[in-house]
Each structure stands twice: as C-alpha cells, then as structure tokens.
Z-matrix of the N, CA and C atoms (Angstrom, degrees):
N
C 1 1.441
C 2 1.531 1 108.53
N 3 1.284 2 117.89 1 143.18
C 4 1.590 3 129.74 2 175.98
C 5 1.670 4 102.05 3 -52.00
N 6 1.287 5 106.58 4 124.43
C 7 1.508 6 109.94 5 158.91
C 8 1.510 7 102.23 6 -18.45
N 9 1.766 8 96.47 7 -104.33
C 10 1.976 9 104.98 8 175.83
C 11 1.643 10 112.45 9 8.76
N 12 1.539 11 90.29 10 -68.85
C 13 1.135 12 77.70 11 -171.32
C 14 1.456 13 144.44 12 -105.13
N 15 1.406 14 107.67 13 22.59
C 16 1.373 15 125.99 14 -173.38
C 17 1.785 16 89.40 15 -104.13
N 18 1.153 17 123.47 16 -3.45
C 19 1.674 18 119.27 17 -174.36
C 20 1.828 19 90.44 18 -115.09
N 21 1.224 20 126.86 19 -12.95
C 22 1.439 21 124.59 20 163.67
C 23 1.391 22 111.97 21 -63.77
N 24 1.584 23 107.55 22 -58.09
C 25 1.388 24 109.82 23 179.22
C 26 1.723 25 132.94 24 -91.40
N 27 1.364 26 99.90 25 1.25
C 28 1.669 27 104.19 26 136.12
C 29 1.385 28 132.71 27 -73.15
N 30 1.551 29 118.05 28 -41.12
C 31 1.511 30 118.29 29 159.89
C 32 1.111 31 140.60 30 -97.27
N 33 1.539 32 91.23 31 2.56
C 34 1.846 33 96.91 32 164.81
C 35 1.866 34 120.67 33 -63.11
N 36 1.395 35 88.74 34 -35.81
C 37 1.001 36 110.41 35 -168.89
C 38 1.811 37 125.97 36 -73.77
N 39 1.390 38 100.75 37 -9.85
C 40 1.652 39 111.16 38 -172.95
C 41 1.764 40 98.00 39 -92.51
N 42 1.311 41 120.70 40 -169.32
C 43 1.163 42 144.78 41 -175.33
C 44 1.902 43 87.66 42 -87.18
N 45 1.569 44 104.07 43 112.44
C 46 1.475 45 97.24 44 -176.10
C 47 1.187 46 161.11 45 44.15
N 48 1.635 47 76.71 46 24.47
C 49 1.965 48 117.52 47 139.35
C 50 1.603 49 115.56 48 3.19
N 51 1.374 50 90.80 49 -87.07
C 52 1.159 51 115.12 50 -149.20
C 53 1.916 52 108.11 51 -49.62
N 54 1.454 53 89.98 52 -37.47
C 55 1.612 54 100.56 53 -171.30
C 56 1.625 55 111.17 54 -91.17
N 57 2.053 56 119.19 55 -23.22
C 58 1.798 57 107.10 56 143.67
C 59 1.314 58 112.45 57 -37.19
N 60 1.532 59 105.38 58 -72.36
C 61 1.625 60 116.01 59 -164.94
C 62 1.843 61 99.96 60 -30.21
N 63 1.344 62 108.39 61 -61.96
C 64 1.254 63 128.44 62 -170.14
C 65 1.582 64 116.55 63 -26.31
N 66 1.687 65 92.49 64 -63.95
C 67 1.360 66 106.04 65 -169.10
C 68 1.739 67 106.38 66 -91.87
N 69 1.178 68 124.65 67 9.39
C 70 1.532 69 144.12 68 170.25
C 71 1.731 70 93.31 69 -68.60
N 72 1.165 71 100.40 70 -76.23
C 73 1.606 72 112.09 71 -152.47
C 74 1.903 73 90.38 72 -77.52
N 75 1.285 74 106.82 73 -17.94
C 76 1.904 75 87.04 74 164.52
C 77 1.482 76 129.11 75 -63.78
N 78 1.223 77 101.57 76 -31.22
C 79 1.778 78 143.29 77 160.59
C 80 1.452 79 107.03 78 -29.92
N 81 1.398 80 109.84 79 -76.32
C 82 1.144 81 125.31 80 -178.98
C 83 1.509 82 129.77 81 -52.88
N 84 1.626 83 116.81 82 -43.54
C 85 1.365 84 150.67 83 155.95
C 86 1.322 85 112.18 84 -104.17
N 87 1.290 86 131.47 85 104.64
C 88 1.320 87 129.42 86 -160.21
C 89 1.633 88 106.97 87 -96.29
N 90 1.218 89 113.70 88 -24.18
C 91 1.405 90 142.32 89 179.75
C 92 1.435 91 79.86 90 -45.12
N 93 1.317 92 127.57 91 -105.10
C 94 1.581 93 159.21 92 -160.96
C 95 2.020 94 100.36 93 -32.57
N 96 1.491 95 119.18 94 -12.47
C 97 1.740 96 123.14 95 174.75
C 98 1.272 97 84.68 96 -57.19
N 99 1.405 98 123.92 97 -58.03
C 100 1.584 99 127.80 98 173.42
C 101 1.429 100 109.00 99 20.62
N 102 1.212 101 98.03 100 -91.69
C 103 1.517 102 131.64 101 -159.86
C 104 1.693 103 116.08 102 -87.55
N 105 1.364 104 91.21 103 12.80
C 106 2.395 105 103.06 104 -165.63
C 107 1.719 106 88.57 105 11.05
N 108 1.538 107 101.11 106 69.18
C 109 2.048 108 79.09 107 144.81
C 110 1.386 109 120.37 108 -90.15
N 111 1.287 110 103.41 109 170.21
C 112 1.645 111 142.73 110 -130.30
C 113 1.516 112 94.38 111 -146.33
N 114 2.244 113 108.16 112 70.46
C 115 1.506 114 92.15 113 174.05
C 116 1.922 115 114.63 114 -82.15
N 117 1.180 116 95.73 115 165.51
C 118 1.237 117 111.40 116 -164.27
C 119 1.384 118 124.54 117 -106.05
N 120 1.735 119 81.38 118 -43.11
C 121 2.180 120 105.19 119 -171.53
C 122 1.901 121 90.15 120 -133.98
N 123 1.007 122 114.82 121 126.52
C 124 0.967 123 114.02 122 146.41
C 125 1.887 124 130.82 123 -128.96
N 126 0.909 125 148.79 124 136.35
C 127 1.521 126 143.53 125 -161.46
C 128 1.528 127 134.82 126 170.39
N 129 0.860 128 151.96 127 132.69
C 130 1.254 129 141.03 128 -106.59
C 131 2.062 130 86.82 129 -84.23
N 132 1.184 131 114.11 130 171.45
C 133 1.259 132 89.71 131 -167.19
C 134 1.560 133 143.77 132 75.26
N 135 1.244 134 134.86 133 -39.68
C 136 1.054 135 147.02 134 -167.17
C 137 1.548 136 113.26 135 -168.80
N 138 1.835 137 94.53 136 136.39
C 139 1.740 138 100.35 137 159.58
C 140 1.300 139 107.54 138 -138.01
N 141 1.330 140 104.28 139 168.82
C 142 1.762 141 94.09 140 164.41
C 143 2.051 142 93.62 141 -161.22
N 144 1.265 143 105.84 142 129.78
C 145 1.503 144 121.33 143 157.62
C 146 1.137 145 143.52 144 -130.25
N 147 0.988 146 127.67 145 149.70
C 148 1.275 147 120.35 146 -147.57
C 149 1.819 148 122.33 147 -105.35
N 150 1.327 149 113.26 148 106.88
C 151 1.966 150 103.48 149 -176.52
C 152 1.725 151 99.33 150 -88.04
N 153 1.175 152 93.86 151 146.22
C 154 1.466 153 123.03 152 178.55
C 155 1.218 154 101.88 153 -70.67
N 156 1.417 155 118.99 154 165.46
C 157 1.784 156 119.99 155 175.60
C 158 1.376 157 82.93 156 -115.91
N 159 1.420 158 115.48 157 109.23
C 160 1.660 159 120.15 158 169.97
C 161 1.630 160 101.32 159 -131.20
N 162 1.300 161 111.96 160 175.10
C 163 1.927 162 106.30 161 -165.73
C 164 1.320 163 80.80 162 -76.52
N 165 1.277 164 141.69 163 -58.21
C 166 1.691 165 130.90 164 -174.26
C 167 1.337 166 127.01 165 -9.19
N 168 1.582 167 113.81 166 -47.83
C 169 1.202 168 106.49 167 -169.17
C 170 1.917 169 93.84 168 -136.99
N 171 1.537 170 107.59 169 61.16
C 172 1.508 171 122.76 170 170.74
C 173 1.432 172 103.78 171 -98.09
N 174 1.147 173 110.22 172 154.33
C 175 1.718 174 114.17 173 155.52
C 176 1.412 175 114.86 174 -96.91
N 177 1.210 176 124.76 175 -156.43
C 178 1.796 177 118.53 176 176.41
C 179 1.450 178 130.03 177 -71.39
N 180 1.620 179 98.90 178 -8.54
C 181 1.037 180 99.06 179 175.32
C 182 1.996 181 125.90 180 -132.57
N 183 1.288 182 81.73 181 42.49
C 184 1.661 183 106.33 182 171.97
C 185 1.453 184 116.05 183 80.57
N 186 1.733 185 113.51 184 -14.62
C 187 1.467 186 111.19 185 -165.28
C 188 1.277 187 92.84 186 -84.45
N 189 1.995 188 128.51 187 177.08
C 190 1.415 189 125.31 188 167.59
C 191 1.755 190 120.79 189 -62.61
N 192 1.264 191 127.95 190 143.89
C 193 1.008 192 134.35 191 -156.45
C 194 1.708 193 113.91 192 -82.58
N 195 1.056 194 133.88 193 107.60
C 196 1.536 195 155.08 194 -160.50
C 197 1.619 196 91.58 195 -22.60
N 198 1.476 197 111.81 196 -54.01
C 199 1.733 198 128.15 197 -170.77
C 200 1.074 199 114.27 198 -85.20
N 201 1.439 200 109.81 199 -3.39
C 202 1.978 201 118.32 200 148.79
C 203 1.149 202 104.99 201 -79.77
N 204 1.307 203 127.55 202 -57.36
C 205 1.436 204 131.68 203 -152.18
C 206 1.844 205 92.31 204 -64.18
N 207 1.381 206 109.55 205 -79.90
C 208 1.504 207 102.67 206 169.97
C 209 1.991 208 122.87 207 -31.99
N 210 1.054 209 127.75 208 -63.30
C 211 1.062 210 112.69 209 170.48
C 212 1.886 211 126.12 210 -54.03
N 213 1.008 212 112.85 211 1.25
C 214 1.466 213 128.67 212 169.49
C 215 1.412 214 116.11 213 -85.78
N 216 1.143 215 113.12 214 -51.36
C 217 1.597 216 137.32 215 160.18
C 218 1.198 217 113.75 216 -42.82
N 219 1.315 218 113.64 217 -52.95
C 220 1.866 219 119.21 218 173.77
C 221 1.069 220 116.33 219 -68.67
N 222 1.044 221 125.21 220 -33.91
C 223 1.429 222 140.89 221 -157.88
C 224 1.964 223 98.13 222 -87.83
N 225 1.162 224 115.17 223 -48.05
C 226 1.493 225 113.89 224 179.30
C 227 1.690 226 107.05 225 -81.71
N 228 1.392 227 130.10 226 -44.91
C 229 1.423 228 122.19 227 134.91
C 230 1.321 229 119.75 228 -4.37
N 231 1.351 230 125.93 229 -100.39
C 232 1.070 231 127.43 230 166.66
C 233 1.150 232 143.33 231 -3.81
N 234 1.527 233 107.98 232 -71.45
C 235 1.549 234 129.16 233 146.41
C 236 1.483 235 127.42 234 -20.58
N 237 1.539 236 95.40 235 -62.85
C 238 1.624 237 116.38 236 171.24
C 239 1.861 238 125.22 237 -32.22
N 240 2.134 239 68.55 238 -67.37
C 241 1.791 240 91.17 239 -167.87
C 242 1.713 241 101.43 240 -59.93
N 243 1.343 242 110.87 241 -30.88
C 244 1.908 243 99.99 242 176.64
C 245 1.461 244 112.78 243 -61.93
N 246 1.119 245 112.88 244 -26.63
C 247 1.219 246 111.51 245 -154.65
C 248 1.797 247 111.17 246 -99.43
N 249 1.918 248 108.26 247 -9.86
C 250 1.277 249 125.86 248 176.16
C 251 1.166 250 103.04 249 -94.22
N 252 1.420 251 129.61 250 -61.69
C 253 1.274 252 131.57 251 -146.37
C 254 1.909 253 116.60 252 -58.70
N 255 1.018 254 132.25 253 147.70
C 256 0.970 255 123.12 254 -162.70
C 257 2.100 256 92.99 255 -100.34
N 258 1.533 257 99.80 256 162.61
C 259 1.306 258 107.69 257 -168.98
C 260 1.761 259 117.45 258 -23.87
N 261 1.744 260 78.92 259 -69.22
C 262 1.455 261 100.56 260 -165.53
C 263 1.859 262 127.53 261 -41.28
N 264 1.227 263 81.48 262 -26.66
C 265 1.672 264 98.68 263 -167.64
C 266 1.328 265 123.60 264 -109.19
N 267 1.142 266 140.58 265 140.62
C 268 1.698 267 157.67 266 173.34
C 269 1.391 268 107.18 267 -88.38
N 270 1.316 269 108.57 268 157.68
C 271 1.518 270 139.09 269 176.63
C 272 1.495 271 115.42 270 -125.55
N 273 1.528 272 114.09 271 137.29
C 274 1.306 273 103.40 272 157.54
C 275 1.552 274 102.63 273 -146.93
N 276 1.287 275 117.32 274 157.08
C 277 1.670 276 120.35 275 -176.42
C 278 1.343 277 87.46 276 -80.27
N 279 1.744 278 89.03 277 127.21
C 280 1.868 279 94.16 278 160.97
C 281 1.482 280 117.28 279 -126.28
N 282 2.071 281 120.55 280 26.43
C 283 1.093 282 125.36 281 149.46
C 284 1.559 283 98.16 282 160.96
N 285 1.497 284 103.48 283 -166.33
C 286 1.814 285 93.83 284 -161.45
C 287 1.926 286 87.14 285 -169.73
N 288 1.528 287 102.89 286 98.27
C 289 1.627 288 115.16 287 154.63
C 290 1.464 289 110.19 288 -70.26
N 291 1.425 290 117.64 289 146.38
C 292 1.156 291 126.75 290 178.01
C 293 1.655 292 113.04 291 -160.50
N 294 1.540 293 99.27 292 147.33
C 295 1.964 294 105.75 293 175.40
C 296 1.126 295 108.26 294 -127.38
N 297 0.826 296 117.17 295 139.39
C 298 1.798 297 127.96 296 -179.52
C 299 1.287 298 89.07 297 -96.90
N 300 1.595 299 120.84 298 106.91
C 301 1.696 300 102.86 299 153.57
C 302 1.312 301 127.64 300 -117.59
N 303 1.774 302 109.11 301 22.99
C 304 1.579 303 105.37 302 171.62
C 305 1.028 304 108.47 303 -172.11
N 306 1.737 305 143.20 304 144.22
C 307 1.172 306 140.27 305 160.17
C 308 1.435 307 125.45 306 -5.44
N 309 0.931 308 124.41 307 125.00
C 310 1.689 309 120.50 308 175.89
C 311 1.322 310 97.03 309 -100.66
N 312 1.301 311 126.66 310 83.41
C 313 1.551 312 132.09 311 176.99
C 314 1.402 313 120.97 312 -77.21
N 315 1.443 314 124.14 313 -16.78
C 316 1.453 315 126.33 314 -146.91
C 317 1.847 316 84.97 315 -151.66
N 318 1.226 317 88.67 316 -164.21
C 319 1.448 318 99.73 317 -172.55
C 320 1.433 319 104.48 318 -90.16
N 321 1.494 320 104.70 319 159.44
C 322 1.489 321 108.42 320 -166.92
C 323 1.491 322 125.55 321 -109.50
N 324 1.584 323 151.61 322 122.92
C 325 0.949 324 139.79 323 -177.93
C 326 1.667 325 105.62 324 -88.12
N 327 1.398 326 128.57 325 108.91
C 328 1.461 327 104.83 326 165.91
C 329 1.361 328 102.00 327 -105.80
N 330 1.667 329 95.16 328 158.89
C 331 1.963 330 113.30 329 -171.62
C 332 1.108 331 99.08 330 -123.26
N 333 1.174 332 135.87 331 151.32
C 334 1.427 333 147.94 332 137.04
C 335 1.973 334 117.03 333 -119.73
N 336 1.398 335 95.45 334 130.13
C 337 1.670 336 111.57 335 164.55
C 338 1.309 337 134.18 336 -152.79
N 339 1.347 338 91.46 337 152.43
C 340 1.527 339 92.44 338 169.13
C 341 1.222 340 126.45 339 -163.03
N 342 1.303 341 132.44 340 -164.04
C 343 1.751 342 103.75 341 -126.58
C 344 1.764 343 85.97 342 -125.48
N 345 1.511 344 131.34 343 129.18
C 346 1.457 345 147.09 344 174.56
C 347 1.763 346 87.54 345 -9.28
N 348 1.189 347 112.82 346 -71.59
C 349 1.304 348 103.28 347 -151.95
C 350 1.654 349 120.26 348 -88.96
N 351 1.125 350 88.21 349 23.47
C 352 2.063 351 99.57 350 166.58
C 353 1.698 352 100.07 351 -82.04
N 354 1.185 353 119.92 352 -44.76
C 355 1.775 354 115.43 353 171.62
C 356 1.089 355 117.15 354 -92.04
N 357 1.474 356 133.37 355 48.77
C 358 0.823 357 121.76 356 166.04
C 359 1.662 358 98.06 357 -147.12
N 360 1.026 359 130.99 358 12.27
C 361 1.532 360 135.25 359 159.60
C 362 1.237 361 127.89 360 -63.88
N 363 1.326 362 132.44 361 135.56
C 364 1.039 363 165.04 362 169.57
C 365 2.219 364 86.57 363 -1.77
N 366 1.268 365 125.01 364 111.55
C 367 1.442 366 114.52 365 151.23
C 368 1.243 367 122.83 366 -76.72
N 369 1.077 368 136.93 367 -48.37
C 370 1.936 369 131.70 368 -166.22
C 371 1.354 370 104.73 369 42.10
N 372 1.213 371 125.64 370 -127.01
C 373 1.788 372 118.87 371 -176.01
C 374 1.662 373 99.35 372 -93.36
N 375 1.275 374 131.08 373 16.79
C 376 1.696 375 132.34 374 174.69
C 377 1.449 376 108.89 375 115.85
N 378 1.149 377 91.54 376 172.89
C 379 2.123 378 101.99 377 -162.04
C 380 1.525 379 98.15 378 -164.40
N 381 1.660 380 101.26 379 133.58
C 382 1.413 381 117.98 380 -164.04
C 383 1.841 382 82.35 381 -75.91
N 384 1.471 383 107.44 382 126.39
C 385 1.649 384 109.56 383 139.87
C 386 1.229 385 128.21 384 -122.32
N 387 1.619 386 95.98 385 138.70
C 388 1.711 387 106.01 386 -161.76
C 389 1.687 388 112.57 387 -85.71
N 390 1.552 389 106.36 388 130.49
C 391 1.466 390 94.89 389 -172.35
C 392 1.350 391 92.19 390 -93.05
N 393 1.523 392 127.87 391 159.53
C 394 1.680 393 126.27 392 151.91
C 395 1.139 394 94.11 393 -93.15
N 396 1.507 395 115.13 394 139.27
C 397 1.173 396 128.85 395 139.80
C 398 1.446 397 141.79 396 -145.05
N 399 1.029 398 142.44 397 124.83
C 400 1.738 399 155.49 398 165.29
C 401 1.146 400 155.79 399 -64.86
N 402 1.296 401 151.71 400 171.27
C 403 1.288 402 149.69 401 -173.66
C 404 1.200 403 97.88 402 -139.39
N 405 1.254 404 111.03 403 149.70
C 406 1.708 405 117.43 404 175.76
C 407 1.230 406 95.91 405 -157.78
N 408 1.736 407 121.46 406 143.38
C 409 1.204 408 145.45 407 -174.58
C 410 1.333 409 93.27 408 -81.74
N 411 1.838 410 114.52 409 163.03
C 412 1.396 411 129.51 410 146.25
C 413 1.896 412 109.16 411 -34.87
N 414 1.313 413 113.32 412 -49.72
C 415 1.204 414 117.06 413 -173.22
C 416 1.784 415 129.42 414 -68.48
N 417 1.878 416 98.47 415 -12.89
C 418 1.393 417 116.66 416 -163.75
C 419 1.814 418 141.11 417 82.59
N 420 1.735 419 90.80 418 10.30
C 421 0.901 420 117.53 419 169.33
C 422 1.273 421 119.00 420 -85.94
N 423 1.402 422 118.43 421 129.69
C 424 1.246 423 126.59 422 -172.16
C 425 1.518 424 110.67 423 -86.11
N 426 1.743 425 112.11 424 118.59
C 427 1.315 426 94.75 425 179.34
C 428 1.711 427 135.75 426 -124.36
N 429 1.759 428 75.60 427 21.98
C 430 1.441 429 106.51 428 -177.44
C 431 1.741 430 113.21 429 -158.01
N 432 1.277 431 121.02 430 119.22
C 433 1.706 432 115.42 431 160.63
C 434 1.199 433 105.96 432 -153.26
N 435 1.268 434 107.67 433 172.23
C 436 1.698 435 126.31 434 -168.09
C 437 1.107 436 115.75 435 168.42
N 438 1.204 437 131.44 436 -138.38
C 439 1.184 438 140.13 437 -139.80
C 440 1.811 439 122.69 438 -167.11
N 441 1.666 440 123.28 439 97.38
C 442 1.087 441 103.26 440 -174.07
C 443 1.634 442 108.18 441 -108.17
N 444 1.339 443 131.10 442 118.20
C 445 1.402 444 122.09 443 165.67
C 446 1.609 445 123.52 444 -86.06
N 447 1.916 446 81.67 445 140.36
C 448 1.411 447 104.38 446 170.88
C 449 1.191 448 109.96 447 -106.94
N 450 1.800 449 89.31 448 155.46
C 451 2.116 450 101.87 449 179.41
C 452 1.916 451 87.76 450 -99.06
N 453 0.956 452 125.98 451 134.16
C 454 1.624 453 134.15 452 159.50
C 455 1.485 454 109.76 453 -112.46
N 456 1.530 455 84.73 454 122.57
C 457 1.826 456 88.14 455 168.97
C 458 1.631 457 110.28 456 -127.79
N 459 1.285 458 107.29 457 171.59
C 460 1.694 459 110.50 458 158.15
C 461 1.446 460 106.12 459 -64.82
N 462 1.302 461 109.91 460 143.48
C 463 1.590 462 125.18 461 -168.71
C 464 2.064 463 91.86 462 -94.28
N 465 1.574 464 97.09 463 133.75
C 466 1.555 465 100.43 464 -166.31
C 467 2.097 466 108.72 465 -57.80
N 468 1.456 467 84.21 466 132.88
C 469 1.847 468 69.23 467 179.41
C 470 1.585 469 106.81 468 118.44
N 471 1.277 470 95.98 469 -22.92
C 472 1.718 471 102.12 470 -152.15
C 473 1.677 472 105.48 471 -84.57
C-alpha cells in the first residue's frame, strides 16, 4: 500500500484523524499549511478536502481566493496521485486548466479523480494523465473545475 495512504488509514481512523492526517501531509508540502485543508476522502483514485472560508484565504471581496481554490485542488491531487500510482512509476505536475464558474461563498470541498486505468497505460518515455478536479460549495455548487496534468514515468531503477 502507498505510504499516503497507509498513514491515511492509520489516522483516519483515530479520534481526529482526519485533521493529524491533515496537518501530516501539510508537513510534507509546507506550501499547502496555506490553506489548513481538512482531507475528508482519501483512496486510490479520488480525494476530496475541505478549505474553510476564513479572512486568511479571502480575496477583496470576501469570497475564497481563486489561488486558494487552485492550491486546494493540488493539494487533494496530490494526495490522490500517491495513493493511485502504482510502485514502479513517478508523477510530476506538468500544468493545471481551470474555470471559475461561481462565487466561492462558503467553504470549499475540492475533489480530484481518476479512473484505474489512467495509471496503468502504456509508459514509453511518459504520458500526460489528466486528473479532473473541482470545487464544490456548502450548497453543491460547483465553483471551480478543470483539469490538472501529470507527466508519469518509470521510476529510475525500476
């Protein structure tokens, strides 16, 4: 089992799990304390955690800040891809489409997934795989998705 995620499901599992795990993997990427996410789901395939709407990470006009919302996205990405990728092989972000299509008024759920057989395709010298990923309001309104690509290669040695 993936590190990630064999340390998810040791601290998922205690009395406030979710928010060790949380502040574990902020640890690791220090960038992403940013935003204190709050994962929720983690599993091979899919994550999703959750940023708070606090003035910290507002823009000028009180909603969450576009470069929160994206760094939330990476950050559950991330998570994911440890927890998908199979031994042999590495990941690296090699860019990130995105649409803003609504106020981020409330707190934010971002998701990322993707599907068994995106890691498991053909490597040769590497192959872009596309993660989906989203924002969703308290309300279920989506107020952010797109698209982050990864380069996957064979890990040297392997």
């Amino acid at each position: 089992m993936p590190a990630v995620l064999d340390l998810w499901k040791k601290t998922s599992a205690l009395p406030l799990g979710d928010r060790l795990f949380s502040l574990a993997f902020s640890q690791k990427a220090p960038y992403f304390a940013s935003i204190r996410p709050r994962f929720t789901v983690l599993e091979p395939h899919r994550a999703e955690l959750v940023i708070r709407k606090r003035r910290r990470v507002h823009n000028h006009i009180g909603t969450l800040h576009a470069i929160a919302l994206c760094n939330g996205l990476e950050a559950a990405m991330g998570a994911m891809a440890e927890a998908s990728i199979p031994r042999e092989r590495r990941w690296i972000p090699k860019g990130m489409e995105v649409s803003y299509t609504a106020k981020a008024d409330s707190d934010v759920t971002c998701i990322a997934e993707t599907d068994p057989e995106q890691w498991t395709a053909e490597v040769g010298d590497g192959y872009d795989l596309p993660v989906r990923v989203r924002g969703v309001r308290a309300d279920g309104t989506v107020v952010i998705e797109g698209t982050i690509r990864l380069w996957v290669t064979e890990k040297r040695g392997a």
